[in-house]
C-alpha positions as CSV (number, residue, x, y, z in Angstrom):
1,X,-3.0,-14.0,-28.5
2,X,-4.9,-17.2,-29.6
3,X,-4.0,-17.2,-33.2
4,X,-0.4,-17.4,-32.5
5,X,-0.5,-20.8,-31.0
6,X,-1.6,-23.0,-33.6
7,X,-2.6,-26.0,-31.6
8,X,-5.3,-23.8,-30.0
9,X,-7.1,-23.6,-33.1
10,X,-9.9,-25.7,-32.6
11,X,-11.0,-24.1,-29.2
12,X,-13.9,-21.6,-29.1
13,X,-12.4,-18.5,-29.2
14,X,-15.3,-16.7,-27.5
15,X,-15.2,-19.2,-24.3
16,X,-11.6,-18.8,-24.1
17,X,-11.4,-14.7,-23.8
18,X,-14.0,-14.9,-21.5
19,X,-12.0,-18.0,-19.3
20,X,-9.1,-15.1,-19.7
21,X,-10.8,-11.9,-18.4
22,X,-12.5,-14.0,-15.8
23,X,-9.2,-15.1,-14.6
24,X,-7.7,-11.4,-15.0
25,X,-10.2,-9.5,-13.5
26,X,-8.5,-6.6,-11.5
27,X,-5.2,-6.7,-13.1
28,X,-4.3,-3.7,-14.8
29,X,-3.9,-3.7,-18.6
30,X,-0.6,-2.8,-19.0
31,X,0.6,-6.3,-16.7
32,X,-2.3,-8.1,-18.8
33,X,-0.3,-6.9,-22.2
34,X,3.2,-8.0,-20.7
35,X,2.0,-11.5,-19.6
36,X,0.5,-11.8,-22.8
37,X,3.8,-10.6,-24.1
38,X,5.7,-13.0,-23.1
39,X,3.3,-16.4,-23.7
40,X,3.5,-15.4,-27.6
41,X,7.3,-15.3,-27.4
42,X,7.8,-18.0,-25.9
43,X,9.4,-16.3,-22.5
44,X,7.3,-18.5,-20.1
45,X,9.2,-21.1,-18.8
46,X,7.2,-25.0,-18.3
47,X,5.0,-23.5,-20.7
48,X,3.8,-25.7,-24.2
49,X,4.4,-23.5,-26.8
50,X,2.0,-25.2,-29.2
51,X,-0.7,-24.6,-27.3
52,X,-2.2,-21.2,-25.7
53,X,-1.8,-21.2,-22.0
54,X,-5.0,-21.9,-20.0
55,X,-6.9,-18.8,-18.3
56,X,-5.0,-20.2,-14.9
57,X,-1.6,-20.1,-16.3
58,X,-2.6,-16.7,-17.8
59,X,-3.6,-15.7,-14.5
60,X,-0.5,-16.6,-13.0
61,X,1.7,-15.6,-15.2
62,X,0.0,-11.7,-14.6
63,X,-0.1,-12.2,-11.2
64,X,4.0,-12.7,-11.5
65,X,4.1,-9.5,-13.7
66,X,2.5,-7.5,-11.8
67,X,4.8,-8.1,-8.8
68,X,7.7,-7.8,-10.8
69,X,6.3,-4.3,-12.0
70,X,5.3,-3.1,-8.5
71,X,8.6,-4.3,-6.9
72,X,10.4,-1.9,-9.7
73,X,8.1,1.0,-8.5
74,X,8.9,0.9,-4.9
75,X,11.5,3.1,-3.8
76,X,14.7,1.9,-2.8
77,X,16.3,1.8,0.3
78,X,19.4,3.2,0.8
79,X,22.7,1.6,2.6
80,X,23.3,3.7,5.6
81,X,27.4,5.2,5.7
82,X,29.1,3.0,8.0
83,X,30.4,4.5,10.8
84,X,34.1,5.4,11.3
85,X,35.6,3.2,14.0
86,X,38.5,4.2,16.0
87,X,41.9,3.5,14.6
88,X,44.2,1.2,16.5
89,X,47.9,2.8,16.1
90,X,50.8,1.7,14.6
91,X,52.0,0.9,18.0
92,X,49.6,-1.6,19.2
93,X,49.4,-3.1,15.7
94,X,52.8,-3.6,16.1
95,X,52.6,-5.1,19.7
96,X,49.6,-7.8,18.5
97,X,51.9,-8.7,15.3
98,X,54.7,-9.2,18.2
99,X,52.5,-11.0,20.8
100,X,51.1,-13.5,18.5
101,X,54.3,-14.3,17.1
102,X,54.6,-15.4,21.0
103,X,57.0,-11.7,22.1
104,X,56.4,-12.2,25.8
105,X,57.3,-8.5,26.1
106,X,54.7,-8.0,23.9
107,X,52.2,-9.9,25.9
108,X,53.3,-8.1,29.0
109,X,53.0,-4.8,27.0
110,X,49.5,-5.5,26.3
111,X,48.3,-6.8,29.4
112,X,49.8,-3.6,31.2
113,X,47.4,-1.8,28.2
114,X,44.3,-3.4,28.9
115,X,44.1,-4.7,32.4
116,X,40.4,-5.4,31.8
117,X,40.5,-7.6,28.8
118,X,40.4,-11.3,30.4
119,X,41.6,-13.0,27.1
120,X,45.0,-10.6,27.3
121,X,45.4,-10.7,31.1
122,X,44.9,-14.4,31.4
123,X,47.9,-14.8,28.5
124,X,49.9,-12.6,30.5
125,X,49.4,-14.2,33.9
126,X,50.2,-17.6,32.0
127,X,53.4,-16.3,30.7
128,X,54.1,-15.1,34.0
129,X,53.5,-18.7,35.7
130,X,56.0,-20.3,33.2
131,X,59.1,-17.7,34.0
């Protein structure tokens, strides 16, 4: 990897590797091969491309790898089927179309329906008070 950054040339190779598998110790090969990967084709973003990355940046850059390639292995989840709901008929469709368009017969309708629902009964009591 060192001899394809030019700028690096005049650093001891030796020191360098060693910086390197100091800084990658414990990270498996194959993520060490794909960091490496993508420093030499110029893949790593804030990265100067004339010089070989330090044994920090190296390290990181595995370190990033490796979680991409573990977060690929784990197995996905999948969506639970929503459950059917009810259907409202055609009906009371119908008589919510009619009592927003302000059908006090519709309102009345509805309130008869569902004497429990405060929001409905309330409407119904109101359009009662204005008669």
């Amino acid at each position: 990897m060192l001899s394809g950054f030019p700028a690096s040339a005049g650093t001891d190779p030796d020191m360098q590797i060693r910086a390197y598998l100091v800084a990658i110790e414990g990270i498996p090969l194959e993520v060490v091969w794909q960091a490496a990967k993508l420093f030499i084709s110029g893949k790593v973003r804030d990265h100067n491309r004339a010089f070989a990355p330090s044994s920090a940046s190296f390290a990181e850059q595995c370190r990033h790898q490796q979680a991409a390639i573990e977060a690929e292995s784990r197995p996905r989840m999948e969506a639970e089927p929503e459950t059917p709901q009810p259907k409202v008929t055609a009906y009371k469709m119908q008589l919510l179309r009619d009592a927003a368009n302000g059908s006090r017969s519709a309102k009345r309708e509805l309130a008869r329906m569902f004497p429990d629902n405060p929001i409905i009964a309330r409407a119904a009591r109101y359009e009662e008070a204005l008669r």
